[in-house]
Structure formats: C-alpha cells, structure tokens
C-alpha positions in Angstrom: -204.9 -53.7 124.9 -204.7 -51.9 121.6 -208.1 -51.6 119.4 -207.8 -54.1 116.6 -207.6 -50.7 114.4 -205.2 -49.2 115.8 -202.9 -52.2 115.4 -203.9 -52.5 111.9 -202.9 -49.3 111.2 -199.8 -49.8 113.0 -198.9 -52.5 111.0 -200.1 -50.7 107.4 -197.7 -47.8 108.4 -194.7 -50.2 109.6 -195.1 -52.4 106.1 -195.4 -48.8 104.2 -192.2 -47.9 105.9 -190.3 -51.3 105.1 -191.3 -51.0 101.6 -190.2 -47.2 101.1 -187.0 -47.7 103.0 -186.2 -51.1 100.3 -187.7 -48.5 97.5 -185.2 -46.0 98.7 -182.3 -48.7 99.4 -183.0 -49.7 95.7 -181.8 -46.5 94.3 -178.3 -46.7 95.8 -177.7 -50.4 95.5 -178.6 -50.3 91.5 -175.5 -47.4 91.6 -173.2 -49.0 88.4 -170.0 -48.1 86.8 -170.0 -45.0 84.4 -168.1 -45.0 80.6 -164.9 -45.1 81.8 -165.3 -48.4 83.5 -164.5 -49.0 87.7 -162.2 -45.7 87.4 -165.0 -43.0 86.0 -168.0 -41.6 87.9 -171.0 -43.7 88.9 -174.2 -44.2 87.7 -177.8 -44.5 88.9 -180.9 -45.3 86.4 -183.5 -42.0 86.7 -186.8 -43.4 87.5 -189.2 -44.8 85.3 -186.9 -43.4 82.1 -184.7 -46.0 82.5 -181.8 -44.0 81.8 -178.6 -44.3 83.6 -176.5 -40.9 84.1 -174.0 -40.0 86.3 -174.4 -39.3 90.2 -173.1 -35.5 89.5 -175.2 -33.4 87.0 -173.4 -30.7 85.3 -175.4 -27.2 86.6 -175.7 -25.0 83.4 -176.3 -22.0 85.5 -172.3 -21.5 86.1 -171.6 -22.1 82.4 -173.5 -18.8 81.6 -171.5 -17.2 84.3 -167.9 -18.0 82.9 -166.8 -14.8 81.0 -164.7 -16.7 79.1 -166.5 -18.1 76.4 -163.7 -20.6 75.4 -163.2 -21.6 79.0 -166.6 -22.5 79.1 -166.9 -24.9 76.6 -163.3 -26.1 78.1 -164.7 -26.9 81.1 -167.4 -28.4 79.6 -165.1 -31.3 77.4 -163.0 -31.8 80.1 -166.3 -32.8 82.1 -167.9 -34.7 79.7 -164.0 -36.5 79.0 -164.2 -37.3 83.2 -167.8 -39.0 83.1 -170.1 -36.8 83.4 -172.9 -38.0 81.4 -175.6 -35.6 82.4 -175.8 -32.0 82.0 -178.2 -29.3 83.2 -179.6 -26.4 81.8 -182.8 -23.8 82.0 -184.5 -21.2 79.0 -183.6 -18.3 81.4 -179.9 -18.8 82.2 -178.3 -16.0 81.8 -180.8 -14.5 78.7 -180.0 -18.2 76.7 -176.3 -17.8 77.3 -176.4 -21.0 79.0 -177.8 -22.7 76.4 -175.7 -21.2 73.4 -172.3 -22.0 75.1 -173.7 -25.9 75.5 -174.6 -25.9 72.4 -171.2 -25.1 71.1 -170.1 -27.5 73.3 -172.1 -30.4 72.5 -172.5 -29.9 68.9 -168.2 -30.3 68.5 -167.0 -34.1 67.5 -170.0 -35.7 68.5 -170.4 -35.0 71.8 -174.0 -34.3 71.9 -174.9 -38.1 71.3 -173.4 -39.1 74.5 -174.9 -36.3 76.9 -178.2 -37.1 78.8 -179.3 -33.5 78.1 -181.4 -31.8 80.4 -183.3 -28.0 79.6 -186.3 -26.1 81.7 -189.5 -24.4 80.2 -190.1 -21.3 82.2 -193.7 -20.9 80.5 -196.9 -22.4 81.8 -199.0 -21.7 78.9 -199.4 -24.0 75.5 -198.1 -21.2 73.0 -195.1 -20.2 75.5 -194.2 -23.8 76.0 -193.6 -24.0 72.5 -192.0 -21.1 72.4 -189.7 -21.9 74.8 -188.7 -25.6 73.6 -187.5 -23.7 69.7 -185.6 -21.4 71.4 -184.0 -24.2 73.4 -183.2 -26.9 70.4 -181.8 -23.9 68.6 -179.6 -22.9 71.3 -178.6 -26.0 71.7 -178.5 -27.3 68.7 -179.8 -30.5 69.3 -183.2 -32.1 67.3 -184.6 -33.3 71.3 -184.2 -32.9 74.9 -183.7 -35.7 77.0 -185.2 -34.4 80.1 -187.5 -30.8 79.7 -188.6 -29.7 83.1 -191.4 -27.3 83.9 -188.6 -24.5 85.6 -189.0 -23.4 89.3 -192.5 -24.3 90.4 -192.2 -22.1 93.0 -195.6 -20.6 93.6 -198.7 -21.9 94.9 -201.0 -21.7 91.8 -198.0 -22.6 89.4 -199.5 -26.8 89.6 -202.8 -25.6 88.5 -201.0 -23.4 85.8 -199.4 -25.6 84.2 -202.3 -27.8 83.4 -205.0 -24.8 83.1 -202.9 -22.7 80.3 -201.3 -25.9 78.3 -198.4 -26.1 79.2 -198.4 -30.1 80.3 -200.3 -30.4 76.6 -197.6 -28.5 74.9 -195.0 -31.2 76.4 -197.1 -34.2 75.6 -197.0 -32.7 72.2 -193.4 -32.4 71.9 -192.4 -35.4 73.7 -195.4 -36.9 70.3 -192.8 -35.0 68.2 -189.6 -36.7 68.9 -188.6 -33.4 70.2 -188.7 -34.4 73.9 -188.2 -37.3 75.1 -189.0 -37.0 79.2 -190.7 -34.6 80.6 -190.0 -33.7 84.6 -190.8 -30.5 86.6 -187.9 -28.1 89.3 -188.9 -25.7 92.1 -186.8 -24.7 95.5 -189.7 -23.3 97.7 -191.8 -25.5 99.5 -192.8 -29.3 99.6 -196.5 -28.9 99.5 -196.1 -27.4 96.2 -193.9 -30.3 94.3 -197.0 -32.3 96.1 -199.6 -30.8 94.4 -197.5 -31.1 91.1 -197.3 -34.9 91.7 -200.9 -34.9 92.2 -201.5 -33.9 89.0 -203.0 -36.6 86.7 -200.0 -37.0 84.5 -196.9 -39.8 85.1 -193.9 -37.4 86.1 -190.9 -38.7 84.9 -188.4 -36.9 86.9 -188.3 -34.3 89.7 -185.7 -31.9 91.1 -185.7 -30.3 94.5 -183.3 -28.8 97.2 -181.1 -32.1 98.3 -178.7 -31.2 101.1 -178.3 -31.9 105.0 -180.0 -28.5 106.1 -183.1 -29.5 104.4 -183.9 -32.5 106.5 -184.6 -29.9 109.3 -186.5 -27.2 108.0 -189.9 -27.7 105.2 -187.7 -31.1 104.0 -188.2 -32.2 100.5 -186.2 -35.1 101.6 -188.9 -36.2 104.1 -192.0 -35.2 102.4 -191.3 -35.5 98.5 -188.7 -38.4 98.2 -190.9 -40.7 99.3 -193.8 -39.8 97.0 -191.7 -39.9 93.9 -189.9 -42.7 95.0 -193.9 -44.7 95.2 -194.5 -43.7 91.9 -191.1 -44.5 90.4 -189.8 -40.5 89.9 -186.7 -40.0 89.2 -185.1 -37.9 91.8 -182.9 -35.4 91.0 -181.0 -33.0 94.0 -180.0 -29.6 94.1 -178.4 -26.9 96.3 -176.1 -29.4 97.9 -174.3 -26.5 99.6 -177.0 -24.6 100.1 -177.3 -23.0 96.7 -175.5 -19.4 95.8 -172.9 -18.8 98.2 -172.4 -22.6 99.5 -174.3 -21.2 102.7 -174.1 -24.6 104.2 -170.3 -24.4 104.0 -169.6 -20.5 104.3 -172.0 -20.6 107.4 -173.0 -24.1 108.8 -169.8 -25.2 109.3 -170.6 -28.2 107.0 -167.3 -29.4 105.3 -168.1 -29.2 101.6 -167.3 -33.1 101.0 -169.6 -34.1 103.5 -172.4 -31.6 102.6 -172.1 -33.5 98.6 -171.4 -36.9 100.7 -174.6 -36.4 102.8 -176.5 -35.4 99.6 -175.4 -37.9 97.1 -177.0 -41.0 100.1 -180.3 -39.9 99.7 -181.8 -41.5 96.9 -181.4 -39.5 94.6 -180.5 -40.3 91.2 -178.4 -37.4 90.7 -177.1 -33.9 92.4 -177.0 -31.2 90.3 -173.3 -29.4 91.1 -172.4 -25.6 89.3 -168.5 -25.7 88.4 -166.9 -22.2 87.6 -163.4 -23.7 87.0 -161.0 -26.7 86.3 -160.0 -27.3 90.1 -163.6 -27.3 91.1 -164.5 -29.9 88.3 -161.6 -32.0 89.3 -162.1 -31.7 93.4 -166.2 -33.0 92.4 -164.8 -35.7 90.2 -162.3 -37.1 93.0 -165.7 -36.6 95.3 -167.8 -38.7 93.2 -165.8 -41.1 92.2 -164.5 -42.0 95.3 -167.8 -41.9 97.0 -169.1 -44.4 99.7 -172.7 -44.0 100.7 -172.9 -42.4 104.7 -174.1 -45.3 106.7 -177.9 -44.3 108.7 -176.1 -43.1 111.5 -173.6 -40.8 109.9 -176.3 -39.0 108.5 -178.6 -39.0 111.4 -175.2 -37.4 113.9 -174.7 -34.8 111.0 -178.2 -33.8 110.7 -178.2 -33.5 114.4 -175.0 -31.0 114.3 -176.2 -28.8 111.3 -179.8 -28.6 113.1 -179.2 -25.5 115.5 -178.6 -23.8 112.0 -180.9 -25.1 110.1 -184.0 -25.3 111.3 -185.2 -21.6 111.0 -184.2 -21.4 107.6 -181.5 -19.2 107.8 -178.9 -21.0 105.5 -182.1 -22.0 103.1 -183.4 -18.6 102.2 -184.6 -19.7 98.5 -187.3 -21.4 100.7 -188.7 -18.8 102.5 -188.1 -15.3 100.7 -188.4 -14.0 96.8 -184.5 -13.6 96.6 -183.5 -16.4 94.4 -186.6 -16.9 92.9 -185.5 -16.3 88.6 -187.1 -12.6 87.3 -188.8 -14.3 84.8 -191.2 -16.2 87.2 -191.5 -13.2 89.3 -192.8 -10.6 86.2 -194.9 -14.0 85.6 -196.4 -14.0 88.9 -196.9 -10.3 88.8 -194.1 -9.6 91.5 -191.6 -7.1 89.1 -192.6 -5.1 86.1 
C-alpha cells in the first residue's frame, strides 16, 4: 500500500499536470481570425498584455541583411498587407540597420499604428538602458515600443545583471513614460537561465526562447520554461523554428521545413518568430500559417521520436552549447572579445 504521502503527492502532481495541459490547451483554442477576416493569418492574445498578434512574427534580423534597401521595406508592406501584425526587432541588428529600414517602413501611410512592434535592449545597466531605448524610438521612428525585451540573456550572471545595474528600473521607467508599453526578456542558451530571469521579483510580460522539434530532446525550453510562463500568464514567444542560421533542422535533420514551423506553431506559443530574405519565402510562410491545423499529441510525440537520434547531443542546436551565435555585443559585455 502506498504512504498516504506519497499518494498525495501523486495526486498534487497529476492535478498540476491537468491544469498546465488545459493552461497550455488554452493558448491554441483562444487562436482567432487576423485583419483580413477567415482568409488572413491567425491570431493568439500574448499573455497577460492582452494583445492579440499574429501566429508568425516578422524577424528583423533578415531585414538588416537585404542589401536592397527598397526591397526591404517591400518585403516589409507586402507582409504587413498579408497579416502580419507583429514584427521583430533588436538594438544590435546589423549596427541599427534593422531598425532604420523598419522605421522607414512603418513610418509610410500609417502603418506604424497597426504593427505590434517589438525592439531588444542589449544593456543591462540603468544609463545604457536608456540609451539603448533613444536610439531605438529614433530608428524607428515611433514615440513607444510595444514589446522591449531584455536581448539574449544568455549568460549565467545576466538575471542578476539586469536587476543589480538598473536595467529592469530603466524599463519600469520608460514603460512610466509612455515610451514602452510591455516589457519581456530573449536568450537561446540554456533553460535554467530564462528560470532564474522568471524568478526575479518583477511580472514578465513576455518571453522568447528556441521553439522547434529538436529542442524537446536536448536542454528543452519547451519542457522546462513553457510551463513556468504559461503558470504565471507569460506570453510565449518561439524562435529558431528551423534551427536558427542555416535552417539546421532542415539542411541536416531531415525535418521538412513545413513540419518543423507546423510542429513549432502547436506548442503554445503565442507566436514564432520567422526571418524572410525574399517575396517567395514570405508568401510560402503565409500559405503555412494560414492554412495551419495544430499537430494532434501524437504527431508531435512520432516526430520528436524521428528527429531524436539527431537531436539529442546538440548537434543541430549549437547556439545552446557554444559562443558562435551568441551577438558581439554581449560577448565584449561579458568580457569574451575586445
């Protein structure tokens, strides 16, 4: 006979997991209709903000990278025109390329007004903070952000950081201002660290981490962050769908790149953060996310089990376990280039 304990726990864990599999259940079933009505992209509302954006978040990383400055801002129009209501962007992109094309962008007929518009603070510090946040609105020529995140908290000590030099003061301080309106934090390398940032005293409105099918078999975000946020009502928001730069997942885990985004977008997640370098590929994730029908639990469970020989060292998730994606700026930060 079990101790009356151990049945008690047994029962606390089994009511715990009920409640976060109807918590995480919640976040696909509240999925609505975008602008454009049954035909555009869908929607999910992003946590505790309230805010409803569109499943696919425009990555401003790839904007920086067009060379074409007029293609840019093309591609960015003719997202926005397809339903996509939420764009992406970071300080350090490209030197604040990233930012100035957007800017252009958003600033032309209006457009800025119907853009859920997300930036990153690469500073930990009060006085950086600030810093950052003007040379963001200017760029982007915009009185507020809509989402600011604290940028790749990457390192062990960056939780304490943030809250040691100021840098969570100089956000409550802008958001005070008008000038920010949510305030959310990124980072690629390892769960313990996003939860030790959710630990913090301080209600997170959003949070943005490695979503794809190789992570729910090697240090999963998935599996040990998702359920936190989704306890205290934070917004979820995925990246590296395809593994990040390269589309390793696809190039080299012989993961079809519609199912990798497929897999990705039934999490519950509020959105995945995709980077588009041209029309076709805008148009092939429009077709994706419109037309997309959540995997059922055992899809997901028989493709996790094929991409697990190949991902459960890591290979195909190197930002996780090595310095090479990890953004310059954080590494002279942390002391790791001059």
């Amino acid at each position: 006979m079990s101790k009356p304990s151990s049945r008690r726990e047994f029962l606390e864990q089994a009511v715990a997991t009920a409640s976060l599999a109807a918590l995480a259940d919640a976040v696909l079933a509240g999925q609505g209709q975008g602008p454009q009505g049954a035909s555009g992209i869908p929607t999910r509302v992003l946590g505790r903000t309230g805010q409803r954006v569109s499943i696919l978040a425009l990555g401003g990383w790839h904007i920086g990278a067009i060379k074409d400055d007029a293609e840019s801002v093309r591609l960015m129009h003719r997202a926005q025109d397809e339903g996509i209501t939420f764009f992406d962007n970071a300080w350090d992109y490209h030197d604040g390329r990233s930012e100035e094309l957007m800017g252009r962008a958003l600033a032309m007929d209006g457009r800025r007004d119907k853009i859920f518009l997300m930036t990153k603070n690469c500073e930990r510090d009060h006085a950086g903070s600030l810093r950052n946040l003007e040379d963001s609105l200017r760029r982007l020529r915009t009185d507020h952000i809509d989402l600011w995140q604290f940028h790749e908290i990457i390192y062990d000590n960056d939780p304490d950081w943030v809250f040691e030099k100021g840098g969570i003061k100089a956000a409550v301080e802008a958001r005070a201002a008008g000038k920010v309106r949510f305030i959310g934090f990124t980072g690629h390398k390892h769960p313990a660290i996003h939860r030790a940032m959710l630990d913090k005293p301080f209600d997170w409105d959003a949070c943005q981490m490695p979503i794809n099918v190789m992570d729910a078999s090697y240090r999963s975000f998935q599996r040990e962050v998702v359920p936190v946020c989704l306890q205290k009502n934070v917004g979820v928001i995925g990246m590296k769908g395809l593994g990040g730069s390269g589309a390793s997942i696809v190039t080299k885990g012989g993961i079809g790149a519609v199912e990798a985004y497929r897999y990705a977008l039934s999490q519950p997640v509020t959105a995945e953060v995709v980077g588009i370098s041209n029309l076709q590929e805008l148009s092939q994730n429009v077709a994706l996310a419109r037309g997309f029908v959540p995997m059922s639990e055992a899809e997901r469970a028989a493709l996790v089990a094929r991409a697990k020989e190949a991902a459960s060292d890591g290979r195909l998730e190197a930002f996780k376990s090595t310095q090479a994606f990890d953004g310059p700026h954080h590494q002279r930060q942390h002391g790791f280039r001059a």
